[in-house]
C-alpha positions in Angstrom: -15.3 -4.8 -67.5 -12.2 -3.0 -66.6 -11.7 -1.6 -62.9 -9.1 1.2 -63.4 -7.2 2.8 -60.1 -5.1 5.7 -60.3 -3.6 7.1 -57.2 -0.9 10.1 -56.8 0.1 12.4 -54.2 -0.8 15.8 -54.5 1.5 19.0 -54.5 1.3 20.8 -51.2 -1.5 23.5 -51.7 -2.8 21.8 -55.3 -5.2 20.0 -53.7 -8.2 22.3 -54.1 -6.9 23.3 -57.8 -6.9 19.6 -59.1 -10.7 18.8 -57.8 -11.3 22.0 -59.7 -9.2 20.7 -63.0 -11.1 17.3 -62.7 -14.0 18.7 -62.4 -13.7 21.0 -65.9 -11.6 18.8 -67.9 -11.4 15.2 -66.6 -15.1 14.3 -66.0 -16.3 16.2 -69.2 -13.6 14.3 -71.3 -14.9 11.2 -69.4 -18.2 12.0 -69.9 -18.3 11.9 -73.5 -16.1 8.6 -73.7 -19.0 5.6 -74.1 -16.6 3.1 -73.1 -15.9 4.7 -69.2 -19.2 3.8 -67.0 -18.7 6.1 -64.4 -15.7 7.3 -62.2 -15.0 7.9 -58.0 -12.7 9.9 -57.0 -11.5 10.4 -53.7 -8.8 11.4 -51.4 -6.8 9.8 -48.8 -5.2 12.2 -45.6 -3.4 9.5 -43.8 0.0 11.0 -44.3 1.3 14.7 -44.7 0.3 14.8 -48.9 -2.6 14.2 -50.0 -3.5 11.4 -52.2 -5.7 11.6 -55.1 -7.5 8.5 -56.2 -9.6 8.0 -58.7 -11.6 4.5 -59.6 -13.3 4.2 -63.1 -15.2 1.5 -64.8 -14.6 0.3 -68.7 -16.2 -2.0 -70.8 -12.8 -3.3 -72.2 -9.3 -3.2 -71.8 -9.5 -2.2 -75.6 -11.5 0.5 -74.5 -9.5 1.7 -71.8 -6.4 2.1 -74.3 -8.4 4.4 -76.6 -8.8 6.7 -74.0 -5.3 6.2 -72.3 -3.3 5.3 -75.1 -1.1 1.8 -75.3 1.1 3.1 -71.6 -2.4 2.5 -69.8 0.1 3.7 -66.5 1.0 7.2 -67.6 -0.6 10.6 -66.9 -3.3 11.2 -69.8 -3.4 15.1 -69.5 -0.2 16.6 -69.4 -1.9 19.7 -67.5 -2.6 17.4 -64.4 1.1 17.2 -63.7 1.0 20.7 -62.3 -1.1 19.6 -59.5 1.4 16.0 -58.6 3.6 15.6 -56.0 5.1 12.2 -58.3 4.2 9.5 -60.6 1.1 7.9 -60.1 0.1 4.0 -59.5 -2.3 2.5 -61.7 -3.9 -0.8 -61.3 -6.2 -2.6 -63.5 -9.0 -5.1 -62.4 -11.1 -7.5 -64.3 -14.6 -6.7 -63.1 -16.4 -9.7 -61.3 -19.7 -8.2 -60.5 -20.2 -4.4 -60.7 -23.7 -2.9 -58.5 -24.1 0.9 -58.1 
């Protein structure tokens, strides 16, 4: 399994917006993808933006790319950029053991 971690700062203001644009188009769309096991999202205030992370689970890398496309790194809706205060990082873990 694929751990998949996307972190981007958040517009001033935006940050209220894009929980609400992640709550009624990201999780849905995830939600009806078999291949994602779950998502986390989270947000971290230890400088002046906000950053957005978000940590999903996938049963294959092959997976992973038929939901993000062969850029795995790039922003998969294009209305999310409205809410960014830059490009995002993206990491991608192999899974050792996975317990919820």
């Amino acid at each position: 399994m694929i751990l998949r971690i996307w972190r981007c700062p958040v517009a001033d203001g935006k940050l209220e917006p894009f929980q609400s644009f992640m709550r009624t188009t990201l999780f849905p769309t995830l939600d009806e993808h078999d291949a994602c096991q779950g998502i986390t999202t989270a947000v971290d205030h230890s400088n002046d933006t906000p950053v957005i992370v978000a940590v999903s689970v996938w049963t294959t890398r092959d997976a992973l790319t038929s939901f993000t496309g062969p850029s795995t790194n790039d922003v998969i809706f294009e209305d999310a950029e409205a809410f960014l205060a830059g490009d995002p990082t993206v990491e991608h873990l192999h899974i050792l053991e996975h317990r919820f």
